[in-house]
N, C-alpha and C positions, 0 to 999 in steps of 0.2 A: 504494500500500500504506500503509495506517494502519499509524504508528507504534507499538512499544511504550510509548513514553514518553505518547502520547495514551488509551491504555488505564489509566494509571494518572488523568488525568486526568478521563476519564469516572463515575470515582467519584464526582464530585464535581458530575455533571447534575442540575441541580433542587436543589441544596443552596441555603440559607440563607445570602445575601451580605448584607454591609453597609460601608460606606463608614465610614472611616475618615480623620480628621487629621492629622499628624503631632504626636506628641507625644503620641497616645492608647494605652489599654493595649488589648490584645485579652485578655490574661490576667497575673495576677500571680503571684508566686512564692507556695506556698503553697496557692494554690486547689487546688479537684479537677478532676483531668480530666474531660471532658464529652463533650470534640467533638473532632474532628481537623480541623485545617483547611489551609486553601489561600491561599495570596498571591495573586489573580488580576492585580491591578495594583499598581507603589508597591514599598513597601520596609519589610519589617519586623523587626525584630534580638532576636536573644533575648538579653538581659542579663543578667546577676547579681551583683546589689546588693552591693558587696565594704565592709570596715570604713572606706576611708577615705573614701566617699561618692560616685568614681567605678566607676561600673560596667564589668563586664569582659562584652566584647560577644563572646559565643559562635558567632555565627552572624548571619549575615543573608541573608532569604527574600526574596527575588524575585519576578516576576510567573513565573506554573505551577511554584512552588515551595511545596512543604508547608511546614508552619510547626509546630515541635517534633514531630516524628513518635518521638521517642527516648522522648516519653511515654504512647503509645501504651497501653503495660499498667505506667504507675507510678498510685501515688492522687491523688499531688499536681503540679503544675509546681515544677520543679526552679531557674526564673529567668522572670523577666519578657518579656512579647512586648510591645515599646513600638515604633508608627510611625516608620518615620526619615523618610517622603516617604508623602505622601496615597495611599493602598492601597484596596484591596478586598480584600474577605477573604472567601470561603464557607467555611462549618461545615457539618460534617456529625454528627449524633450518635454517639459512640463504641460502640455495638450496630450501629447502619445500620450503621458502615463496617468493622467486621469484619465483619460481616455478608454486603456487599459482597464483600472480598476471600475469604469463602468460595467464594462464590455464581463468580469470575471471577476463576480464576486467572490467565487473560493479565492484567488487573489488578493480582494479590496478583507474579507475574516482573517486573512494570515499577515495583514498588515495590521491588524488590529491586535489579534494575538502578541505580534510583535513589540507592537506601541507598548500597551498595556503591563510588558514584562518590562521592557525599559521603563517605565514608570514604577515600575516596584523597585526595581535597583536603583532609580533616583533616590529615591523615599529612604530606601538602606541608605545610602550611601551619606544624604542630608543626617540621617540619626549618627553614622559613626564621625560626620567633620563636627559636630554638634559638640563631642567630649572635646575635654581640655586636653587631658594627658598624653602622651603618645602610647603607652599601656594600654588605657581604656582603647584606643582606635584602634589598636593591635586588637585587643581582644574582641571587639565586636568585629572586625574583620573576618577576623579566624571564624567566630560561630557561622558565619556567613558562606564560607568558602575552604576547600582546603587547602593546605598549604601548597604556595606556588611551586614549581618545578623549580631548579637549582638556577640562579641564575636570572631568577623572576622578580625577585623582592623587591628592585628599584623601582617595579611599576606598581607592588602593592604599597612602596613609601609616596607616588602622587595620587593614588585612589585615596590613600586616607588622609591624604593631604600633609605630611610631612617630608625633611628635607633626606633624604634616602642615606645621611651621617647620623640620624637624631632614630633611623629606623634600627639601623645596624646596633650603635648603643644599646637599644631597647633588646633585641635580640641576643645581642653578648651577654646583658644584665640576665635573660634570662638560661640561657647558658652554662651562664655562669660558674 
C-alpha cells in the first residue's frame, strides 16, 4: 500500500530540480512567492535575518521535506531558505500546485497530515526553548527523540537552541 505521505510527494513528479551548495539561497526574505518547493536531498533552513547579524533558524527541511509551505498564499517570503548541506530542491509553480492539490485530494490529506505533525514538533520544540537550563532542554529533548547518531549533537545543540560548547559541557557533566 502506497503511503499517504508519498501522495503528497507525487506533486512534485516532473517538477523542476536543481542542485544546490551549501551556503546558496533558494529564496530571500522579501521576494515573491512563485513556487512551492521540495528538499529532495541535503539540508535546507529557513532563517530570519535578526538586528544583530545572527540569524534565527526557523526551521530546517530535509530530504521529502517541503521547504516554506507557510507561504503558500502570502506575496512575499517571510525569511530566507539558505543551504546548510549540498540539496536538491524541485519547484513547482505556485498555480500547478494548487492546482495539483485540487485536482488530488489524497495529495491536498497528506499535506495536511504533514502540516499538522510539523505543528506538533513546533509546539515541542516552543516547550523545550521555553526552559532556562541547558539540562532541562537536554532533557526534554531526549524524552522526545532518541539519541542522535555519533556525530549529530551539533544539530541537537541548535534544535534546543544552545551554543553546541554549552551542549558538549552538559554532556561531559553528564559523563562525567
Amino acid at each position: 500500500m502506497i503511503s499517504i505521505m508519498s501522495k503528497r510527494l507525487e506533486l512534485f513528479n516532473g517538477a523542476f530540480s536543481r542542485k544546490l551548495a551549501k551556503g546558496a539561497a533558494v529564496f530571500r526574505q522579501g521576494d515573491r512567492v512563485q513556487s512551492m518547493y521540495l528538499v529532495r536531498s541535503g539540508a535546507v533552513a529557513l532563517e530570519r535575518p535578526m538586528a544583530d547579524g545572527v540569524p534565527l533558524t526557523l526551521h530546517t527541511a530535509t530530504a521529502n521535506m517541503a521547504l516554506a509551505e507557510a507561504s503558500l498564499f502570502a506575496e512575499t517570503y517571510h525569511c530566507d531558505a539558505v543551504v546548510r548541506s549540498d540539496a536538491e530542491v524541485a519547484s513547482l509553480p505556485r498555480p500547478a500546485f494548487l492546482d495539483a492539490i485540487q485536482r488530488r485530494p489524497d495529495a491536498a490529506l497528506s499535506l495536511i497530515e504533514t502540516y499538522a505533525k510539523e505543528v506538533q514538533a513546533q509546539r515541542a520544540r516552543i516547550e523545550i526553548l521555553r526552559r532556562r537550563r541547558v539540562a532541562d532542554r537536554l532533557d526534554a529533548w531526549l524524552e522526545l527523540h532518541d539519541e542522535p547518531p555519533k556525530g549529530e549533537w551539533i544539530s541537537v545543540a541548535e534544535q534546543i537552541g544552545v551554543s553546541p560548547p554549552a551542549l558538549y559541557r552538559e554532556l561531559a557533566r553528564r559523563r562525567g
